[in-house]
matplotlib code that plots the C-alpha trace (Angstrom):
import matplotlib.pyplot as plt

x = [51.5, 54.0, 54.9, 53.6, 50.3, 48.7, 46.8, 48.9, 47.7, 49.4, 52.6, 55.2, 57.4, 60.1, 62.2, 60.4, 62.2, 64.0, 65.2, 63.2, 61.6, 58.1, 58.1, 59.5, 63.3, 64.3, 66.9, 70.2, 73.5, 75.2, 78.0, 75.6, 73.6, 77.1, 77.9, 74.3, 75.0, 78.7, 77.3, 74.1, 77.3, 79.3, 76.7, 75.7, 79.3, 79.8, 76.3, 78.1, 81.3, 79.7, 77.6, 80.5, 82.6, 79.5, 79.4, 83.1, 82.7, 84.7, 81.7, 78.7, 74.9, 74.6, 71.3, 71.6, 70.3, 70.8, 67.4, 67.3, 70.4, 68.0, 65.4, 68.7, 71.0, 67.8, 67.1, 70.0, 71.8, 68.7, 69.7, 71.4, 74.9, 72.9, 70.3, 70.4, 69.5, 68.3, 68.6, 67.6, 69.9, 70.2, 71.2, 74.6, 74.5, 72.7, 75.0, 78.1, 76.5, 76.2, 79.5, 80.0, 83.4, 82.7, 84.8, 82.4, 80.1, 82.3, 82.9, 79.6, 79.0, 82.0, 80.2, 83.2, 81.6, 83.8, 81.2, 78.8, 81.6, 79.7, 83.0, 82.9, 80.5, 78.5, 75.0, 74.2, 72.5, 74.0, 72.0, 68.5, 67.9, 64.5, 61.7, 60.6, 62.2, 64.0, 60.9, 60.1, 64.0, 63.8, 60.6, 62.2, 65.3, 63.1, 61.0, 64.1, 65.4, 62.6, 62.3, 65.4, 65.1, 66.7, 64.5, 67.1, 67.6, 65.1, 65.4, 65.0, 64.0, 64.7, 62.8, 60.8, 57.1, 56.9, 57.4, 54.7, 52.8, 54.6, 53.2, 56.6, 55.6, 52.2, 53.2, 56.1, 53.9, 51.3, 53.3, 54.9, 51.4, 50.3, 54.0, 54.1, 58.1, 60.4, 61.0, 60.7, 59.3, 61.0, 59.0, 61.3, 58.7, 60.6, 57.6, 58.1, 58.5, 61.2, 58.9, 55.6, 54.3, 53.0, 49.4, 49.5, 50.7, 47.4, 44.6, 45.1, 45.8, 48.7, 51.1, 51.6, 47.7, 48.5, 49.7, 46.2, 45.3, 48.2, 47.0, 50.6, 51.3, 51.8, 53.0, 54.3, 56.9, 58.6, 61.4, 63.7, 63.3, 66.4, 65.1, 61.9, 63.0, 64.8, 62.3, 59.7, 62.2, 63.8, 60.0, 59.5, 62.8, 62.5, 58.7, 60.1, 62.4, 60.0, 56.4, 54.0, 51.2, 48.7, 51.2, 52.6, 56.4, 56.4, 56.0, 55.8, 56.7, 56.5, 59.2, 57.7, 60.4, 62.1, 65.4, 66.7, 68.8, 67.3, 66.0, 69.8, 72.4, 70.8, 67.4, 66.6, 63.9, 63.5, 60.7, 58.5, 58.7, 59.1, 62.0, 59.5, 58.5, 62.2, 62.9, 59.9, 61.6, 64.9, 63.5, 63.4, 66.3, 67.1, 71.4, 70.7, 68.2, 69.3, 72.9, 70.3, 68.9, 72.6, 74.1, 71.0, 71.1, 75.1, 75.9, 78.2, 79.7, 81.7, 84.8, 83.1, 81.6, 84.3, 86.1, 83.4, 83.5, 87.3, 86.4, 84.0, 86.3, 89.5, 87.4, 85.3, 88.7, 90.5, 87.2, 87.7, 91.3, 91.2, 88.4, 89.9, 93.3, 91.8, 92.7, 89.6, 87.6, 87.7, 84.7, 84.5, 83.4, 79.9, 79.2, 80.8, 78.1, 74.1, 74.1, 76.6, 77.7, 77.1, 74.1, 74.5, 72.9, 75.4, 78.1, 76.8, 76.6, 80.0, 81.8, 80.1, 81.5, 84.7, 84.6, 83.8, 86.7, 89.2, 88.4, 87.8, 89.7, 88.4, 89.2, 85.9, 83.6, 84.5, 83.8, 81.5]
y = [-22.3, -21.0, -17.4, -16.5, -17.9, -15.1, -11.9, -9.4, -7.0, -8.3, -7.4, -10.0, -9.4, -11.1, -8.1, -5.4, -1.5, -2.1, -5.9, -8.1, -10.7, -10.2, -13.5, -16.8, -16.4, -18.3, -20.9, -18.8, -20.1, -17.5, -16.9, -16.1, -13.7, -11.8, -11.1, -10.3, -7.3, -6.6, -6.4, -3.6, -2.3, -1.9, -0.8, 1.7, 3.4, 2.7, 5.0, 7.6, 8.1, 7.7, 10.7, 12.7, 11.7, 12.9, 16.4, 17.0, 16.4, 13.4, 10.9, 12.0, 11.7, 8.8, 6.8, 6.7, 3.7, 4.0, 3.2, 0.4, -2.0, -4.3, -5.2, -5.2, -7.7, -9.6, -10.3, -11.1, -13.6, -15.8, -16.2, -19.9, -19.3, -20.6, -17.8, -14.5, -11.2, -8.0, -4.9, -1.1, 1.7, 1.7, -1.9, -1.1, -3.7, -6.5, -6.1, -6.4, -9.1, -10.6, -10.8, -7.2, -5.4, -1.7, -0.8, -1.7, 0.4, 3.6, 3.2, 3.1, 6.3, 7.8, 8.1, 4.9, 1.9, -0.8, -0.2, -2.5, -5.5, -8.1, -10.7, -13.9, -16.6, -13.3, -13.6, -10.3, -7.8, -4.6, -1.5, -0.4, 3.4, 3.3, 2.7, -0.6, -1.5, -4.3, -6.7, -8.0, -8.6, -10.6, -12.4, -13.1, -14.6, -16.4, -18.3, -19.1, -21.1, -22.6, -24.1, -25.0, -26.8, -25.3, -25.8, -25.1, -21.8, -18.3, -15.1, -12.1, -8.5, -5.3, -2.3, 0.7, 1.6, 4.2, 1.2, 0.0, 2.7, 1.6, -0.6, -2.6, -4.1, -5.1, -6.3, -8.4, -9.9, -10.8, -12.8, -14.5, -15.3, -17.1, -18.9, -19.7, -18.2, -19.1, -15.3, -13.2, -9.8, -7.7, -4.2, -1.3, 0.6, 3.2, 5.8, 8.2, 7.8, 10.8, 13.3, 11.2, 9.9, 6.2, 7.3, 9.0, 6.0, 3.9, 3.7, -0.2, -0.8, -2.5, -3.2, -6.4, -7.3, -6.3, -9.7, -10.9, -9.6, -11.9, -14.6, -15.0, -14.6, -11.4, -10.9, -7.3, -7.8, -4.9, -3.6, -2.5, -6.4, -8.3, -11.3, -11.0, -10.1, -13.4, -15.3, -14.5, -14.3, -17.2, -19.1, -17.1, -18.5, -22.0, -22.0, -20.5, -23.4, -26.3, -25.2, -28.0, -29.3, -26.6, -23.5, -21.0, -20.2, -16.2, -13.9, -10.6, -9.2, -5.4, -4.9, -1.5, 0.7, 4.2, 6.1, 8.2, 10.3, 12.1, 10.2, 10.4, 13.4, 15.6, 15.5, 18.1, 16.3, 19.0, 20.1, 17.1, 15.7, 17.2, 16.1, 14.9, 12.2, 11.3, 10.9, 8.6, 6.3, 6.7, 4.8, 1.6, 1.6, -1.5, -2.0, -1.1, -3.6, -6.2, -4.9, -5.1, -8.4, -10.3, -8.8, -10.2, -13.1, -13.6, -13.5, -10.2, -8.1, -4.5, -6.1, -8.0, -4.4, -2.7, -5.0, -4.9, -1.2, -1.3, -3.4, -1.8, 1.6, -0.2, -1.9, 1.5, 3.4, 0.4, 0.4, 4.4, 4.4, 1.9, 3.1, 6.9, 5.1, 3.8, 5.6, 8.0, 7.0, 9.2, 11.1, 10.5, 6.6, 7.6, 7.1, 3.7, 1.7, 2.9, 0.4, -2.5, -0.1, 3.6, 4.9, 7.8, 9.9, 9.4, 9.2, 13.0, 13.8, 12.2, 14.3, 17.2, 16.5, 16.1, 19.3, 21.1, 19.5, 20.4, 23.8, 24.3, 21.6, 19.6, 22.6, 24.3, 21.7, 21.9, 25.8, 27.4]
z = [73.5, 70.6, 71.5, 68.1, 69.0, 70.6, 69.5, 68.1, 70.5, 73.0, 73.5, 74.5, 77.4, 79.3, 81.3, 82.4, 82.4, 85.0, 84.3, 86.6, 84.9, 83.9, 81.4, 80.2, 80.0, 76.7, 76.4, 76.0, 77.9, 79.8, 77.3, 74.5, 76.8, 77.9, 74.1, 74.0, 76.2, 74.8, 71.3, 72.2, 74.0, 71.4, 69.1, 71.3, 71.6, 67.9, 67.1, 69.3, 67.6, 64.1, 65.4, 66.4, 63.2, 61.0, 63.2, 62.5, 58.8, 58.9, 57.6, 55.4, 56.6, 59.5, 60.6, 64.4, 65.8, 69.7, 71.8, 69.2, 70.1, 72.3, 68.6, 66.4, 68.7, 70.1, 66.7, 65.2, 67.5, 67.0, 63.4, 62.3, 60.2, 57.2, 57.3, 55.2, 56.7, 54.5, 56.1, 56.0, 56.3, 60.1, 61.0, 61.8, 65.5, 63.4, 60.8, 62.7, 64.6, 61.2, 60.4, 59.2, 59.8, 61.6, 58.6, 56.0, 57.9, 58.0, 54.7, 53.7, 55.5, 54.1, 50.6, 49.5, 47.2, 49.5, 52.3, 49.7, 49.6, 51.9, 53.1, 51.8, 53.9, 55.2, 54.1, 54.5, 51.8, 51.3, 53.2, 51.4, 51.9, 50.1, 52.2, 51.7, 48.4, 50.4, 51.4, 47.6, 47.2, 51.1, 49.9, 46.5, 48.2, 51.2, 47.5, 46.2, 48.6, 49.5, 45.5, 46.1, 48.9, 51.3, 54.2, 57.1, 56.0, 56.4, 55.6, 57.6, 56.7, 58.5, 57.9, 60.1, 60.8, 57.7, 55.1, 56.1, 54.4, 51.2, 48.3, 48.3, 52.2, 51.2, 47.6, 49.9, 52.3, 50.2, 48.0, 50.6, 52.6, 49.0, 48.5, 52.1, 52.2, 54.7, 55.9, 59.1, 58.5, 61.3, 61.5, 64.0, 64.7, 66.3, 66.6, 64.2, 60.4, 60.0, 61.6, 60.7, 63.9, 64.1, 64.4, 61.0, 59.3, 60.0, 61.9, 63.0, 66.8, 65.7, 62.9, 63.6, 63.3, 59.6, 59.0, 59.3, 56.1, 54.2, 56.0, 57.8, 61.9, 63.4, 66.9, 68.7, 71.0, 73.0, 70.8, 74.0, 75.4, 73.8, 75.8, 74.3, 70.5, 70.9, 71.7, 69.2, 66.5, 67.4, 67.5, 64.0, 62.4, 63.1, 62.1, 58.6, 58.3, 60.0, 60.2, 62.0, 60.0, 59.2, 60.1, 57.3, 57.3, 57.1, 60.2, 60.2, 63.5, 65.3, 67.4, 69.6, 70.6, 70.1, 68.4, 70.9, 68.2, 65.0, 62.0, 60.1, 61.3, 58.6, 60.9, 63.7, 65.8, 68.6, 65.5, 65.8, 69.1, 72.7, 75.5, 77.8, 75.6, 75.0, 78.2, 78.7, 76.2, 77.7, 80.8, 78.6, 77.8, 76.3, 77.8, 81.4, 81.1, 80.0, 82.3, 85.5, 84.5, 83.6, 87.2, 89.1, 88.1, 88.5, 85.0, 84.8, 87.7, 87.9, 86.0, 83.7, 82.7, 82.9, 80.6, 77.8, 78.2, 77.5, 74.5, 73.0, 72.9, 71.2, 68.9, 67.6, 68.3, 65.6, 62.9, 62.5, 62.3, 59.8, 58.0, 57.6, 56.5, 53.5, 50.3, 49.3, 46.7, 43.2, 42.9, 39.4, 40.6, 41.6, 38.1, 37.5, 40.0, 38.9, 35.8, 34.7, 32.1, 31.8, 29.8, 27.6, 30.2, 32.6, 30.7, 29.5, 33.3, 34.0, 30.9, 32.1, 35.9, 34.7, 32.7, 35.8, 38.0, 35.1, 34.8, 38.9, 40.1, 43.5, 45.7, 44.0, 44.9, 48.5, 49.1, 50.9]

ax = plt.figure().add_subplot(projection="3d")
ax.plot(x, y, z, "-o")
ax.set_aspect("equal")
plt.show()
C-alpha cells in the first residue's frame, strides 16, 4: 500500500523521539541521509545567528524556523532538479537546500531587493509573506506545466496551518482537485498561527482530511520525522508527475510539528503559550533524531559530527560576512520595485520621502 493511501488521521511515522525505528525506512543511500542531517544542521545554527544578528540590529524582522528543520529538509531533498518549489517566508533550510545562497537569505532580511534575485537554474520562487497568497501562484505554475507537457516535473508549495483559514488555500486546491495539477501542497502546521492556536483555526480532526473536500489525497505525517516527510513527499511528488490509472496528481499534505522560537523576532510568545508545552515539543526534536538514528545504524560517529559542526559554523560565519559586505541598498529604492513603473501615488510618496531626507538628512530617520 502507497504511503498516501491511508486515512489522514493517521499519522505516518518512521523514527520515533528518540530515533529507533517505528516504520518503513525509505530508500535513501547513506550519503544522501548524512547531508540530510548536515543540512537540518546547518539550518539549525543558521536560525540561530539570524536570531542574534536581528537582536543586535544588524538584520531587520526574522522568521525563525528551528523545531522545523526535520519538515523543511525531509521535504526538500525529495525534490528532482526539474521540480519548482514556492515558499513562505520561513523556508530559509528548504531554500538553501534548493540551491539558495545563505546570502540571498540575509539579504532578504536585511530589507536589500538582491535577496529576491533567484540564481540562474534555481527554480525557486522568491519568499511570500502574505498568508496564503502563494498557493494559486503554485497551482498556476503546477497547470502550466502540465499543458505544457511537462510531466517529469511538480511543483511544491510551502505554507503554515493559519493559511489554511485563508480563501487563497481553498481557491488553490480546489482548482487544482478539478485540473488534476501536478503539485504537492505542503501544510507546516507548526501549532500556532502567530498566537492563534491550531484548534481555533477549525474544528476538523485534521488538516490534512481537508483535502477530501477537493477531491485530492491528504496524508498527516509527523513534521519532526525527516524520514517520514521524505517518504510521503517523495510518494506525493512522483504521483504528481506519474499518477496510476484512476489516481489524481495534487496532494496536500500536513506535516505536524512545532517552532521552538517566536512567530518572526518582532513576536513575544511567553503571551500565548506556556514553557511546559515547549519543552514537550523540544523532546521531538527533529536533529537529535535523526543524529540518534544515523549513529545507530553506523552511518555517522563523534568525528563525523564534529566535522559537520565545524562546517556548519564557517559556512554561517562566511554567508554573514558576505552578506554585511555588500554595499547598502538606497532607501530611496523601496519605491522603484511595487509596480514596473511608479504610479503617481508613489511617485507623490517618494518626492515627499526625499523632501524629508533633504531637509533631515538620514541621520533623522534613525533617532530615537
Amino acid at each position: 500500500m502507497s504511503v498516501l493511501q491511508r486515512d489522514p488521521q493517521d499519522q505516518v511515522r518512521v523514527l520515533d523521539e528518540d530515533g529507533t525505528v517505528v516504520g518503513e525506512v525509505p530508500d535513501i543511500d547513506d550519503e544522501t541521509l548524512v547531508e540530510m542531517y548536515r543540512y537540518m544542521r546547518l539550518a539549525r545554527h543558521f536560525d540561530t545567528r539570524a536570531v542574534s544578528l536581528q537582536r543586535q540590529g544588524r538584520m531587520g524582522t526574522y522568521p525563525p524556523l528551528s523545531g522545523q528543520e526535520g519538515a523543511q529538509i525531509g521535504s526538500a531533498i525529495a525534490l528532482d532538479e526539474q521540480d519548482w518549489m514556492v515558499p513562505s517566508y520561513r523556508e530559509h533550510g528548504a531554500s538553501l537546500l534548493r540551491g539558495l545562497p545563505l546570502k540571498q537569505t540575509l539579504l532578504y532580511w536585511m530589507g536589500h531587493e538582491k535577496g529576491n534575485e533567484m540564481p540562474e537554474g534555481v527554480n525557486l520562487f522568491p519568499p511570500a509573506v502574505p498568508i496564503a497568497s502563494q498557493i494559486p501562484h503554485a497551482t498556476g505554475a503546477a497547470w502550466a506545466k502540465k499543458l505544457r507537457g511537462e510531466d517529469d516535473t511538480a511543483v511544491i508549495c510551502y505554507f503554515g496551518d493559519g493559511a489554511t483559514s485563508e480563501g487563497d488555500f481553498h481557491e488553490g486546491l480546489n482548482f487544482a482537485g478539478v485540473f488534476d495539477t501536478p503539485n504537492v501542497f505542503f501544510c507546516n502546521n507548526n501549532q500556532w498561527a502567530i498566537s492563534v492556536p491550531r484548534e481555533r483555526q477549525t474544528a476538523s480532526e485534521t488538516l490534512a482530511q481537508k483535502a477530501t473536500a477537493y477531491g485530492i489525497d491528504g496524508v498527516q505525517v509527523d513534521g519532526m520525522d525527516p524520514l517520514a516527510v521524505y517518504s510521503v513527499t517523495k510518494a506525493a511528488l512522483d504521483k504528481a508527475k506519474n499518477p496510476a490509472e484512476g489516481e489524481g496528481r495534487p496532494t496536500l499534505i500536513e506535516a505536524v510539528q512545532y517552532r521552538f522560537g517566536a512567530h518572526t523576532t518582532a513576536d513575544d510568545p511567553t503571551v500565548y503559550r506556556d514553557d511546559e508545552e515547549v519543552e514537550k515539543w523540544k523532546a521531538k526534536d527533529p536533529i537529535p533524531r535523526l543524529e540518534s538514528f544515523l549513529r545507530e545504524t553506523g552511518r555517522i560517529d563523534d568525528e563525523g559530527v564534529e566535522a559537520i559542526e565545524a562546517d556548519v559554523k564557517q559556512r554561517v560565519a562566511d554567508a554573514i560576512e558576505a552578506a554585511e559586505s555588500d554595499p547598502r541598498p538606497d532607501p530611496s529604492e523601496m519605491f522603484n520595485h511595487a509596480y514596473a513603473e511608479r504610479t503617481p501615488e508613489i511617485q507623490a510618496q517618494y518626492e515627499e520621502f526625499e523632501a524629508l531626507r533633504e531637509k533631515f538628512g538620514d541621520e533623522g530617520f534613525l533617532r530615537e
